[in-house]
Backbone as XML, in Angstrom:
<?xml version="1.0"?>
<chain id="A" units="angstrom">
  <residue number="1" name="UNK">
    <atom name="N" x="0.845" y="-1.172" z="0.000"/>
    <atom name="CA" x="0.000" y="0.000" z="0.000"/>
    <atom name="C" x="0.893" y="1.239" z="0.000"/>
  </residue>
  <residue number="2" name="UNK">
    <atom name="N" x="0.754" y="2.023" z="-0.712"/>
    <atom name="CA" x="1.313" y="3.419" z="-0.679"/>
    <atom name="C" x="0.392" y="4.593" z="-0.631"/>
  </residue>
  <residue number="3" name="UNK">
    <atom name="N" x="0.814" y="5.592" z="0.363"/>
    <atom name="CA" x="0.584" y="6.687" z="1.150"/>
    <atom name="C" x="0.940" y="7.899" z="0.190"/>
  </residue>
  <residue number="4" name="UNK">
    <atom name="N" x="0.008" y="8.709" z="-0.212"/>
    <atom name="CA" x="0.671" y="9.955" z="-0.560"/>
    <atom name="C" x="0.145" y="11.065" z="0.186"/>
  </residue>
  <residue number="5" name="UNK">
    <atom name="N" x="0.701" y="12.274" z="-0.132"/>
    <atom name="CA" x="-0.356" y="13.763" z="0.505"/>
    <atom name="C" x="0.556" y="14.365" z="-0.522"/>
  </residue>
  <residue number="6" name="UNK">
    <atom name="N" x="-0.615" y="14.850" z="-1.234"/>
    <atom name="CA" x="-0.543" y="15.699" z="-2.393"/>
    <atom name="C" x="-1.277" y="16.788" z="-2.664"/>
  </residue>
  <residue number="7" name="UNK">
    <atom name="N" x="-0.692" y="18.220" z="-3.049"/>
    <atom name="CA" x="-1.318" y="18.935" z="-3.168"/>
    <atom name="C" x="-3.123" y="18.634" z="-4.090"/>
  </residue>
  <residue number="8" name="UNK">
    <atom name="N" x="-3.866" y="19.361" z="-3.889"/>
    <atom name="CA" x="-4.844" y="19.349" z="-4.697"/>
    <atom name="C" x="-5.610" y="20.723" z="-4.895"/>
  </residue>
  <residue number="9" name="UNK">
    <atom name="N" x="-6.591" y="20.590" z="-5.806"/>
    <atom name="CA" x="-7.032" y="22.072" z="-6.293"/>
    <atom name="C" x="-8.672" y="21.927" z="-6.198"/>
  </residue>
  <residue number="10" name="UNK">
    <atom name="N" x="-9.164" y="23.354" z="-6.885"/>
    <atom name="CA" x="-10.792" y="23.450" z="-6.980"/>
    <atom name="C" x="-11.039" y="24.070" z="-8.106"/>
  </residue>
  <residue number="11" name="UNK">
    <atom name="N" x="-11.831" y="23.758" z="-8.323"/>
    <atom name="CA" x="-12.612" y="24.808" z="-10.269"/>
    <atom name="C" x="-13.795" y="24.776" z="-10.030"/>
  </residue>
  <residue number="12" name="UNK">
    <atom name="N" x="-14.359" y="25.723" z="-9.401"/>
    <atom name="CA" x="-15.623" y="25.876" z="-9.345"/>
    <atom name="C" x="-16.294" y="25.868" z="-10.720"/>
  </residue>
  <residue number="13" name="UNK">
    <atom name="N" x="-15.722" y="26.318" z="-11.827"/>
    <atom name="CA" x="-16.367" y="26.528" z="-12.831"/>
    <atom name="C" x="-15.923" y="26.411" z="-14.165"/>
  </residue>
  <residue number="14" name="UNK">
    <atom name="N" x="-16.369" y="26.096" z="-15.303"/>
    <atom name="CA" x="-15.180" y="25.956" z="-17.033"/>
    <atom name="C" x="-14.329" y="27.294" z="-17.112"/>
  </residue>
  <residue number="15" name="UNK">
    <atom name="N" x="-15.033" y="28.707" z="-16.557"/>
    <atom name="CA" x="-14.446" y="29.715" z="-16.532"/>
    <atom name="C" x="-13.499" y="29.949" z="-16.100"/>
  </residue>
  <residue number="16" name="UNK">
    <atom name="N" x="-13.286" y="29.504" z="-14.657"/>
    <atom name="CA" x="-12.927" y="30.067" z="-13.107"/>
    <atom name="C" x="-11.571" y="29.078" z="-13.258"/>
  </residue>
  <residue number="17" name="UNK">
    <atom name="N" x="-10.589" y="30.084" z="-12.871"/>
    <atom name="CA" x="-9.196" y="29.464" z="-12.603"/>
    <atom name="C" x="-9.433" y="28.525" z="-10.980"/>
  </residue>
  <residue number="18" name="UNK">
    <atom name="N" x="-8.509" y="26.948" z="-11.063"/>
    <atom name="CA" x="-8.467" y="26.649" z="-10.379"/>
    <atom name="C" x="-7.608" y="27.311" z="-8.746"/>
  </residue>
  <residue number="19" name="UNK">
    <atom name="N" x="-7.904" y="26.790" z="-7.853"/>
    <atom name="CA" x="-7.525" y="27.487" z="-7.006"/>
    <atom name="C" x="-6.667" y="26.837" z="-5.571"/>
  </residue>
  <residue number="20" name="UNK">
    <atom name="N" x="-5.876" y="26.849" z="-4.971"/>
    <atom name="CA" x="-5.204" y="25.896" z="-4.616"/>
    <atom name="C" x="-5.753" y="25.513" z="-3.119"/>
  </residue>
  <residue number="21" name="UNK">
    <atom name="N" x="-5.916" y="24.179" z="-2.378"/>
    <atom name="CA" x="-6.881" y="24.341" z="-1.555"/>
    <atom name="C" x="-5.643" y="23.228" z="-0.450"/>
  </residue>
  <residue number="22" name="UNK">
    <atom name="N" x="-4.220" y="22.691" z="-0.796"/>
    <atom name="CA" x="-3.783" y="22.457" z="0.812"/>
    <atom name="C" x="-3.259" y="20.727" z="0.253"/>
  </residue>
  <residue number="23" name="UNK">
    <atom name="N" x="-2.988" y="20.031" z="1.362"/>
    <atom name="CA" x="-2.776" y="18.816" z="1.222"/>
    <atom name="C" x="-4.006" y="17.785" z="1.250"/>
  </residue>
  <residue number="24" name="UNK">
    <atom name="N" x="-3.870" y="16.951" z="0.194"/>
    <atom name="CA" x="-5.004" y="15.537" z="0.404"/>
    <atom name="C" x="-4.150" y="14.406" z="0.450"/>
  </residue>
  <residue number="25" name="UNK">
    <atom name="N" x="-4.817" y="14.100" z="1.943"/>
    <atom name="CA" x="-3.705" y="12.247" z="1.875"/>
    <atom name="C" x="-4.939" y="10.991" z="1.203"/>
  </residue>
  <residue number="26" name="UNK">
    <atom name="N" x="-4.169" y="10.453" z="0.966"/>
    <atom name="CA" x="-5.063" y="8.956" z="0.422"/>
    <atom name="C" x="-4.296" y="7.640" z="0.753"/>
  </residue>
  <residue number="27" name="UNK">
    <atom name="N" x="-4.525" y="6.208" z="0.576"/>
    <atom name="CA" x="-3.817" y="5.071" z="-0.012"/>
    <atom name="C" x="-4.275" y="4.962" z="-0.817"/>
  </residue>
  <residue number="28" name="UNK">
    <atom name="N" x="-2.746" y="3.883" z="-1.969"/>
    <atom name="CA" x="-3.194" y="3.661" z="-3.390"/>
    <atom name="C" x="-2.967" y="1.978" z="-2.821"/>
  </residue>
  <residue number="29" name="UNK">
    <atom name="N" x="-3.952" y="1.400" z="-2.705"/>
    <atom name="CA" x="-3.924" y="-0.215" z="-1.798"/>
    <atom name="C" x="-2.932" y="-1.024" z="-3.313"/>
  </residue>
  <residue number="30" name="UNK">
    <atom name="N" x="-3.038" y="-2.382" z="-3.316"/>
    <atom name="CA" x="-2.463" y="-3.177" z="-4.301"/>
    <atom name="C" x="-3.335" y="-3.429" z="-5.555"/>
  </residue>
  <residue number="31" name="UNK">
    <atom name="N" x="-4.703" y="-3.668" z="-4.639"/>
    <atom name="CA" x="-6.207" y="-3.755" z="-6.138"/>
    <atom name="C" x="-5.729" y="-3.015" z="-6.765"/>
  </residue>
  <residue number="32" name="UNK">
    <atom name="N" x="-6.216" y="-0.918" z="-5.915"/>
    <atom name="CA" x="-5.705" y="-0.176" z="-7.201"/>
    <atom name="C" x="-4.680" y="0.020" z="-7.930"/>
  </residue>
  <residue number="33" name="UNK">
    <atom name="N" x="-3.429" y="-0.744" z="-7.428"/>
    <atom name="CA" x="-1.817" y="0.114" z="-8.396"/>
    <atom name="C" x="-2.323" y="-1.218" z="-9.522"/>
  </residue>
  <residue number="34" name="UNK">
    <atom name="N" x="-2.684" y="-2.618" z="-9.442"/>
    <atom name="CA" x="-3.416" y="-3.430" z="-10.416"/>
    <atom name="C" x="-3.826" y="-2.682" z="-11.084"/>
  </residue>
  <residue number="35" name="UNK">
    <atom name="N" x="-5.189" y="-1.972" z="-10.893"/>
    <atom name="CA" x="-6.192" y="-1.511" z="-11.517"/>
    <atom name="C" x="-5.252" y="-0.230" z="-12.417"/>
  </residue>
  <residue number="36" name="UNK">
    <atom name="N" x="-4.784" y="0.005" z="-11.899"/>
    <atom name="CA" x="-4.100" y="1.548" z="-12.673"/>
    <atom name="C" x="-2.932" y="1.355" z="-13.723"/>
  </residue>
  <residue number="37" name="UNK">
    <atom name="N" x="-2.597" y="-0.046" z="-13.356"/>
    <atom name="CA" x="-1.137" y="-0.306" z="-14.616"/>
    <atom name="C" x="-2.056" y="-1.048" z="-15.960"/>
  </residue>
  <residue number="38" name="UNK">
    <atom name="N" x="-3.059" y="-1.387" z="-15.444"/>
    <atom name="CA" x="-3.862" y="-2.208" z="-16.529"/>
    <atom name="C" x="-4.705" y="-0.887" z="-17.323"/>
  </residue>
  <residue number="39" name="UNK">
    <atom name="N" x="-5.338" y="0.082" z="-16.499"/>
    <atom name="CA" x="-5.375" y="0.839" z="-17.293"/>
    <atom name="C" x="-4.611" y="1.951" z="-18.509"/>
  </residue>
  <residue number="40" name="UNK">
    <atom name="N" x="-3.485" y="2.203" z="-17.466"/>
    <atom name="CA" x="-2.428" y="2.550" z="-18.706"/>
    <atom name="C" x="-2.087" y="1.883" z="-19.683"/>
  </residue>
  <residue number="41" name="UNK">
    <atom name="N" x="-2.227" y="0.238" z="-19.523"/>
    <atom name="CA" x="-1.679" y="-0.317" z="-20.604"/>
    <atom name="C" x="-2.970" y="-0.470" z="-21.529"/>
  </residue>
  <residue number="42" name="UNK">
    <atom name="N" x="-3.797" y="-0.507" z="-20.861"/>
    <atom name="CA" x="-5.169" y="-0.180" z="-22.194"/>
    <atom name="C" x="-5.135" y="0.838" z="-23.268"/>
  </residue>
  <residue number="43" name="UNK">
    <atom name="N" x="-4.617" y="2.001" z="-21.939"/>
    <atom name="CA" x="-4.497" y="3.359" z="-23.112"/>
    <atom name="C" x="-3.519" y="3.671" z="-23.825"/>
  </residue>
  <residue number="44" name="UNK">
    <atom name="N" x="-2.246" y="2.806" z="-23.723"/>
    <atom name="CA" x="-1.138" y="2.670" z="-24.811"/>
    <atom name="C" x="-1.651" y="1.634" z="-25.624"/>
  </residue>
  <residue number="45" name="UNK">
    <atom name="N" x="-2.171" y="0.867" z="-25.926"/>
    <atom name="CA" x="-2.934" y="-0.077" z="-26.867"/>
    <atom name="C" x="-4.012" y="0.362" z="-27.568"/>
  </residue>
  <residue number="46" name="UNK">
    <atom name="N" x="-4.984" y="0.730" z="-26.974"/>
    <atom name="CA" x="-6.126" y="1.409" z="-27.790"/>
    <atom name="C" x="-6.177" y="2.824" z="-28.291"/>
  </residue>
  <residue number="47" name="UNK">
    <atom name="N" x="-4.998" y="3.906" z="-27.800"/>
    <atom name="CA" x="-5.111" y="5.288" z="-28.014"/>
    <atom name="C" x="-6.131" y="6.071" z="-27.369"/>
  </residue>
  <residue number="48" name="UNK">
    <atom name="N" x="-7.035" y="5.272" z="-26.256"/>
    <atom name="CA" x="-7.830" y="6.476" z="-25.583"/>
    <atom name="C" x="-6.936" y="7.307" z="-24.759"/>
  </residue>
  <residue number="49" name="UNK">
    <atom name="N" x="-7.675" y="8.206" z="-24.682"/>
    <atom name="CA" x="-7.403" y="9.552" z="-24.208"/>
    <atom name="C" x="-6.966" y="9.613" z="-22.480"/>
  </residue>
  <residue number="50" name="UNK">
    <atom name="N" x="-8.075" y="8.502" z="-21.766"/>
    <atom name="CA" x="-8.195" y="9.244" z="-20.385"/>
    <atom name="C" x="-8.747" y="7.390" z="-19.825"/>
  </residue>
  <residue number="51" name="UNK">
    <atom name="N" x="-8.867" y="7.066" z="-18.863"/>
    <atom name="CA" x="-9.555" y="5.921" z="-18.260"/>
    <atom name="C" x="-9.456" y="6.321" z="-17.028"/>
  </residue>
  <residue number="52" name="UNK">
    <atom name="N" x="-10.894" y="5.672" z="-16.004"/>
    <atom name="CA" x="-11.097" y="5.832" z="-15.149"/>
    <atom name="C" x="-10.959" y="4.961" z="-14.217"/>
  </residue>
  <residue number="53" name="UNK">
    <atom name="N" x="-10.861" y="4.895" z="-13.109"/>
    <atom name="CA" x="-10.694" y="3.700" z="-12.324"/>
    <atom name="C" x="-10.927" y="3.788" z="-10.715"/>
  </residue>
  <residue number="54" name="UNK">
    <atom name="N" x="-12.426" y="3.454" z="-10.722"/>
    <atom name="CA" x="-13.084" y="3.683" z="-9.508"/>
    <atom name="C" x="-12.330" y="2.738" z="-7.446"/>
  </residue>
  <residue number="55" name="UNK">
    <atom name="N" x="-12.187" y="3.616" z="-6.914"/>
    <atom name="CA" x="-11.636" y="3.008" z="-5.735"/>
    <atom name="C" x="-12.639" y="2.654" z="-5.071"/>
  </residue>
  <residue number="56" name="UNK">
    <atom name="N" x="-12.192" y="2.205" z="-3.768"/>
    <atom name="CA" x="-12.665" y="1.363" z="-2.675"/>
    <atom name="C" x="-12.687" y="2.227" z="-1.701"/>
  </residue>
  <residue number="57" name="UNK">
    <atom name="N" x="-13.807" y="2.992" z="-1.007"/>
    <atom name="CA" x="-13.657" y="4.229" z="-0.065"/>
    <atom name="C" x="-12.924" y="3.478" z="1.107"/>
  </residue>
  <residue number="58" name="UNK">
    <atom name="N" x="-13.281" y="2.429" z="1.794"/>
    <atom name="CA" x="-12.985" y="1.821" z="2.754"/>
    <atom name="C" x="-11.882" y="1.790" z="3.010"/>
  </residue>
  <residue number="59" name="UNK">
    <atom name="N" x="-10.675" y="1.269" z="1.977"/>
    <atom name="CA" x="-9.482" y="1.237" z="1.590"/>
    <atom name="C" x="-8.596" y="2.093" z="1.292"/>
  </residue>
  <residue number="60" name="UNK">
    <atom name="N" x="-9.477" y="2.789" z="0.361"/>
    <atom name="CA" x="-8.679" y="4.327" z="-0.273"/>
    <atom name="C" x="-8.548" y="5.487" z="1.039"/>
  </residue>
  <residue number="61" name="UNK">
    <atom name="N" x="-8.816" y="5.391" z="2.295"/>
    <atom name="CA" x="-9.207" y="6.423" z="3.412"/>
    <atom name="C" x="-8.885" y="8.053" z="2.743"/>
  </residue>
  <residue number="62" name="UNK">
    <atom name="N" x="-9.714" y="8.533" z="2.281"/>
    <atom name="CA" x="-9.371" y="9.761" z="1.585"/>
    <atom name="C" x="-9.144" y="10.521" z="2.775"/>
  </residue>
  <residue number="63" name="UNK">
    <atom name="N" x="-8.482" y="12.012" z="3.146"/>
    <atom name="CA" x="-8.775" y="12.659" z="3.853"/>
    <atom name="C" x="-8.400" y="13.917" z="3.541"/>
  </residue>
  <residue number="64" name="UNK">
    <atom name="N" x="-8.960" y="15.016" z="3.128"/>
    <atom name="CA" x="-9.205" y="16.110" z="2.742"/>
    <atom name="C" x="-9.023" y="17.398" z="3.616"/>
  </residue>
  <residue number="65" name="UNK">
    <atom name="N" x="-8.282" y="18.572" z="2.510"/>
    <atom name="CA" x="-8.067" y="20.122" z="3.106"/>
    <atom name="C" x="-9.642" y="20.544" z="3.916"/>
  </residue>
  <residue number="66" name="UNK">
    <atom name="N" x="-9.125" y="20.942" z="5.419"/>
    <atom name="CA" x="-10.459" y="21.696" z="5.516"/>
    <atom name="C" x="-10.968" y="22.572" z="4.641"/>
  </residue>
  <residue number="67" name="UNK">
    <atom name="N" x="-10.353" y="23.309" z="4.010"/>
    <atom name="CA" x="-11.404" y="24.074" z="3.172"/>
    <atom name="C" x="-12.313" y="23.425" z="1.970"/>
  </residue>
  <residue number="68" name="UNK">
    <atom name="N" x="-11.629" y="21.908" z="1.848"/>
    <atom name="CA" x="-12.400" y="21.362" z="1.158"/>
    <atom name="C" x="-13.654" y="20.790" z="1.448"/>
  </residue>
  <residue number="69" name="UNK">
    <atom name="N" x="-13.653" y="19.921" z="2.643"/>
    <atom name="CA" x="-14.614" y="19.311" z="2.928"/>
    <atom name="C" x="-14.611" y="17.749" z="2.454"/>
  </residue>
  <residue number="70" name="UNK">
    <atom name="N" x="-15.796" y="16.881" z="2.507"/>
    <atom name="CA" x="-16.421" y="15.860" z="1.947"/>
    <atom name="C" x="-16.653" y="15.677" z="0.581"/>
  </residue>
  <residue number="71" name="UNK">
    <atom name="N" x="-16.178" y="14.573" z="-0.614"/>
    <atom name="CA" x="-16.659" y="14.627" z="-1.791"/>
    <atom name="C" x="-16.729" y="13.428" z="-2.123"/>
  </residue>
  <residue number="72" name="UNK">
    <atom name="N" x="-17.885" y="13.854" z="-3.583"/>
    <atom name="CA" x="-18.239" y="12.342" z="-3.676"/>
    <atom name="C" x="-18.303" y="12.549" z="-5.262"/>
  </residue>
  <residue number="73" name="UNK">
    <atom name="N" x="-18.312" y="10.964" z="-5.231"/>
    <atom name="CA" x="-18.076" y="10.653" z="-6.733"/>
    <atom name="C" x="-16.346" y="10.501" z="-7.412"/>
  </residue>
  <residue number="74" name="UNK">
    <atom name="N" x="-15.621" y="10.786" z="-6.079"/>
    <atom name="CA" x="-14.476" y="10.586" z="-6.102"/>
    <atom name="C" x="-13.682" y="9.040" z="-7.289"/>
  </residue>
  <residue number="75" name="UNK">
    <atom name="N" x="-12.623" y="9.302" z="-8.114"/>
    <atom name="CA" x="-11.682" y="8.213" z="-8.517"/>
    <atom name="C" x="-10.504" y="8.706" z="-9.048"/>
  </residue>
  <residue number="76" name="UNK">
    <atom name="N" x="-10.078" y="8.088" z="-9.922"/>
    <atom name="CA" x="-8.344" y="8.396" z="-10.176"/>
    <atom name="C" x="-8.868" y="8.105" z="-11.872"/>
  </residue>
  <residue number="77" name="UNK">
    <atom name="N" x="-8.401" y="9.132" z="-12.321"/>
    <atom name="CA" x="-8.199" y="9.187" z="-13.631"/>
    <atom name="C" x="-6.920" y="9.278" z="-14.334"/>
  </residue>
  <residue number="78" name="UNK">
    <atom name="N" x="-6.783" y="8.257" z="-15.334"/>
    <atom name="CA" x="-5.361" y="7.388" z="-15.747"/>
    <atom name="C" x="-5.540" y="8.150" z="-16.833"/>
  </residue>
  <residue number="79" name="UNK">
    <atom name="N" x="-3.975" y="8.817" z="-17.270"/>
    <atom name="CA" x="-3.595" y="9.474" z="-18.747"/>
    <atom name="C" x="-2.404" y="9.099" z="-19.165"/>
  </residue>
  <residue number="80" name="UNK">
    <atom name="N" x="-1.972" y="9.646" z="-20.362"/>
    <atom name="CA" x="-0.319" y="9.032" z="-20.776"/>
    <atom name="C" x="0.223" y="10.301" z="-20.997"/>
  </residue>
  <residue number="81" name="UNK">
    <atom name="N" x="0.988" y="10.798" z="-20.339"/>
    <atom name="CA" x="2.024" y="11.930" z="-21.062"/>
    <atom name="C" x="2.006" y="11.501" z="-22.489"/>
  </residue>
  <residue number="82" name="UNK">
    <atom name="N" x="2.088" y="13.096" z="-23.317"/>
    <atom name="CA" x="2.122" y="13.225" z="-24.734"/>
    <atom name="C" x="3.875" y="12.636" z="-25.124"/>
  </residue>
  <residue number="83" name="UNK">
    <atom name="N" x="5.121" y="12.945" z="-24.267"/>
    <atom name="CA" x="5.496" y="12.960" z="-24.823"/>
    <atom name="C" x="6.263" y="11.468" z="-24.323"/>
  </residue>
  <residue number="84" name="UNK">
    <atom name="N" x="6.123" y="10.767" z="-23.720"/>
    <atom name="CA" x="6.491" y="9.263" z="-23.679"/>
    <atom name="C" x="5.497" y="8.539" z="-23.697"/>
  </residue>
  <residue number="85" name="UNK">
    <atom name="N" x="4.524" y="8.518" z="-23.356"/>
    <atom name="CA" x="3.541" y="7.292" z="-23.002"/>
    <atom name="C" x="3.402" y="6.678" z="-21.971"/>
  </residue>
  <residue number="86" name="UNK">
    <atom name="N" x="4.020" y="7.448" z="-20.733"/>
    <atom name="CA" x="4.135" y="6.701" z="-19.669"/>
    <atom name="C" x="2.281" y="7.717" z="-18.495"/>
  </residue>
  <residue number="87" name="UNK">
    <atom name="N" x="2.367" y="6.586" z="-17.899"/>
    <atom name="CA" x="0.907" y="6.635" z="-17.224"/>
    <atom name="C" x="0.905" y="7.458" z="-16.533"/>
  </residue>
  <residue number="88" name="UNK">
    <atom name="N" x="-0.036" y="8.488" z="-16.211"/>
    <atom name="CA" x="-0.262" y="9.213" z="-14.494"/>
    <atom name="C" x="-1.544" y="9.233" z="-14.347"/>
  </residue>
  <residue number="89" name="UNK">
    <atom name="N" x="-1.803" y="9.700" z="-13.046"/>
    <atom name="CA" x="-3.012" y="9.309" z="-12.332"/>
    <atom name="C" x="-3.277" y="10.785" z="-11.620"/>
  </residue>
  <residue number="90" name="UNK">
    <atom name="N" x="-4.450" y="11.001" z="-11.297"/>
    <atom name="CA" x="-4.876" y="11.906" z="-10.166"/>
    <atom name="C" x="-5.949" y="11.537" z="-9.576"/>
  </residue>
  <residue number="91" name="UNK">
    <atom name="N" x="-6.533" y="11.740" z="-8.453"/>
    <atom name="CA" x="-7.545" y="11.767" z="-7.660"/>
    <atom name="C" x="-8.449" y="13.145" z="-8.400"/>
  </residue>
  <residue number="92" name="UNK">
    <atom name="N" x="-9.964" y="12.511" z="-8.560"/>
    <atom name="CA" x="-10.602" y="13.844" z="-9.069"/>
    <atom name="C" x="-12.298" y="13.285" z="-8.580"/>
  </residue>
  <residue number="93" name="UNK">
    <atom name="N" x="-12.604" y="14.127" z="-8.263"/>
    <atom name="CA" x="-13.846" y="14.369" z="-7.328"/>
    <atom name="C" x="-14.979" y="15.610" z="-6.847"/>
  </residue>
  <residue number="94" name="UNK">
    <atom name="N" x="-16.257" y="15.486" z="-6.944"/>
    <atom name="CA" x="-16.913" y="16.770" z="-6.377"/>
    <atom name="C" x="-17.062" y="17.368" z="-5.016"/>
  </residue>
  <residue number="95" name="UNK">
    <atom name="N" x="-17.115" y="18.616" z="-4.868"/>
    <atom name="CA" x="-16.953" y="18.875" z="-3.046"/>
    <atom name="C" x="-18.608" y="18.755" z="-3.106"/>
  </residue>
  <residue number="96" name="UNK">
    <atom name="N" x="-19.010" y="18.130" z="-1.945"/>
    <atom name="CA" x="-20.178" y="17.855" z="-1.360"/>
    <atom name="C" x="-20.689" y="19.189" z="-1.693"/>
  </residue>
  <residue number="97" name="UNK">
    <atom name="N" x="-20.305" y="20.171" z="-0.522"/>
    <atom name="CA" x="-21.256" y="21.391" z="-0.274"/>
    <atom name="C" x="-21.341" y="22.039" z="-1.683"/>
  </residue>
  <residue number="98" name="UNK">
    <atom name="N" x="-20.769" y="22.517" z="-2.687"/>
    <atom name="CA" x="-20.839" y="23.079" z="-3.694"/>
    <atom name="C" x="-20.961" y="22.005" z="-5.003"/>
  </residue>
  <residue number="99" name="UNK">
    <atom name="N" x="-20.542" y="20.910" z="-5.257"/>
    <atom name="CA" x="-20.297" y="20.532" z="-6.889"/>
    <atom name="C" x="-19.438" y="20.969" z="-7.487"/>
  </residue>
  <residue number="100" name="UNK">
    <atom name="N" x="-18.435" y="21.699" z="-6.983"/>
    <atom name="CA" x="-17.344" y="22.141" z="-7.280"/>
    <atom name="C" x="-16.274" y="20.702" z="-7.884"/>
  </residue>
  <residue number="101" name="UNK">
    <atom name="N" x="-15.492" y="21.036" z="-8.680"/>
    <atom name="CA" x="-14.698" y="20.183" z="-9.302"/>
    <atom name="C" x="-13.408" y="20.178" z="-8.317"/>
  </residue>
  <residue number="102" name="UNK">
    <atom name="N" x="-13.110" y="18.935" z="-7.922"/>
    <atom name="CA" x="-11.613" y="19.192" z="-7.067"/>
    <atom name="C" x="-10.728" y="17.968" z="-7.369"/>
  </residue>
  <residue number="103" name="UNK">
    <atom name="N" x="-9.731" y="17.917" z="-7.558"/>
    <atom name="CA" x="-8.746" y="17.514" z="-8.432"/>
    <atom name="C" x="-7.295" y="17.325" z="-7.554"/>
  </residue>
  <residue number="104" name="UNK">
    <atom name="N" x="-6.251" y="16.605" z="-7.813"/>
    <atom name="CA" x="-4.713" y="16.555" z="-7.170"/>
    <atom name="C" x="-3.927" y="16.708" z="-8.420"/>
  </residue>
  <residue number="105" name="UNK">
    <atom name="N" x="-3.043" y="16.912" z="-7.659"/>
    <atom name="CA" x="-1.674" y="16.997" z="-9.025"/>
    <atom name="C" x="-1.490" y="15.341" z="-9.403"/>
  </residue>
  <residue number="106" name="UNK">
    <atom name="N" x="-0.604" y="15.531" z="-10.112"/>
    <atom name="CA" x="-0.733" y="14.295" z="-11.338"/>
    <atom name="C" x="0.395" y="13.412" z="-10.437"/>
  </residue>
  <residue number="107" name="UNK">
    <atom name="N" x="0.485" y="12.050" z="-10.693"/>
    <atom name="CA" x="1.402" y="10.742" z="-10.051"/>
    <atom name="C" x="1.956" y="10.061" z="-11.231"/>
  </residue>
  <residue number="108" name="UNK">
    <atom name="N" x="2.998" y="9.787" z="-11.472"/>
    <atom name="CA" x="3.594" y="8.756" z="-12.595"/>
    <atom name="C" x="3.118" y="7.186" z="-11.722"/>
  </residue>
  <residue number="109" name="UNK">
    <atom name="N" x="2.519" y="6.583" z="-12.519"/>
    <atom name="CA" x="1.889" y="4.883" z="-11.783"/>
    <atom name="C" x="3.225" y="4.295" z="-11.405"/>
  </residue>
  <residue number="110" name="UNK">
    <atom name="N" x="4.722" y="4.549" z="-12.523"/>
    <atom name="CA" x="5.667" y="3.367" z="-11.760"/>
    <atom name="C" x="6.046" y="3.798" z="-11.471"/>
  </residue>
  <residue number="111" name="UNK">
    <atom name="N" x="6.085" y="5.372" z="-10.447"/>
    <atom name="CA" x="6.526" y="6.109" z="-9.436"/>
    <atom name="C" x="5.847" y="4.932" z="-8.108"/>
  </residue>
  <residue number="112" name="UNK">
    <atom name="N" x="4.861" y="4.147" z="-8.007"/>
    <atom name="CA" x="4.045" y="3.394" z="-6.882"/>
    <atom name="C" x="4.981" y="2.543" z="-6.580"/>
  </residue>
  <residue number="113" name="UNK">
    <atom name="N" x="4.852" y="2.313" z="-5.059"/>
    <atom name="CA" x="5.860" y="1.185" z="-4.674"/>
    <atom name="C" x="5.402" y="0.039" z="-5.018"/>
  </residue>
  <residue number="114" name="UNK">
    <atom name="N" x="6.288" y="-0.889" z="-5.601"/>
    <atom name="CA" x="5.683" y="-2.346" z="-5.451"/>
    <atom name="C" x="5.398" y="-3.140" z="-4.541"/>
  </residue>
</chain>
């Protein structure tokens, strides 16, 4: 299991610059670093764009900037850098009280411990 605390952000809106809101810790358990190398390797095979890959709240123990709050609908969305092909991930999710879009900075997958 690996531990991060990573910055994360908010976008209230398509307009509205994101805005920086503090540290979010999580675990990335063993299911998900599975779940997340299989998705990268989907998206170097098929050329999609983006894959999603829903966690395990129980497992994943999210825990969030106070100014953020509670969110739901929370997962990790898998991409490939343009210019190698190698995988990253972020945590991306709505804040309860608003519907606000809230988001982490990006993870390289074989940055994860084995």
């Amino acid at each position: 299991m690996s531990a991060f605390d990573i910055e994360s952000w908010c976008k209230r809106g398509p307009d509205v610059k994101s805005e920086p809101m503090g540290q979010m810790h999580f675990y990335i358990s063993e299911t998900d670093h599975v779940n997340l190398e299989q998705a990268e390797e989907r998206l170097q095979r098929t050329g999609e764009k983006e894959a999603r890959v829903d966690v395990d709240p129980a497992t994943f123990d999210l825990k969030t900037p106070p100014e953020c709050g509670a969110l739901s609908e929370y997962h990790l969305r898998v991409y490939l850098r343009p210019e190698d092909e190698r995988g990253q991930f972020h945590l991306v999710g709505r804040r309860l009280s608003d519907g606000a879009t809230v988001y982490t900075n990006a993870i390289m997958i074989d940055m994860l411990a084995q």
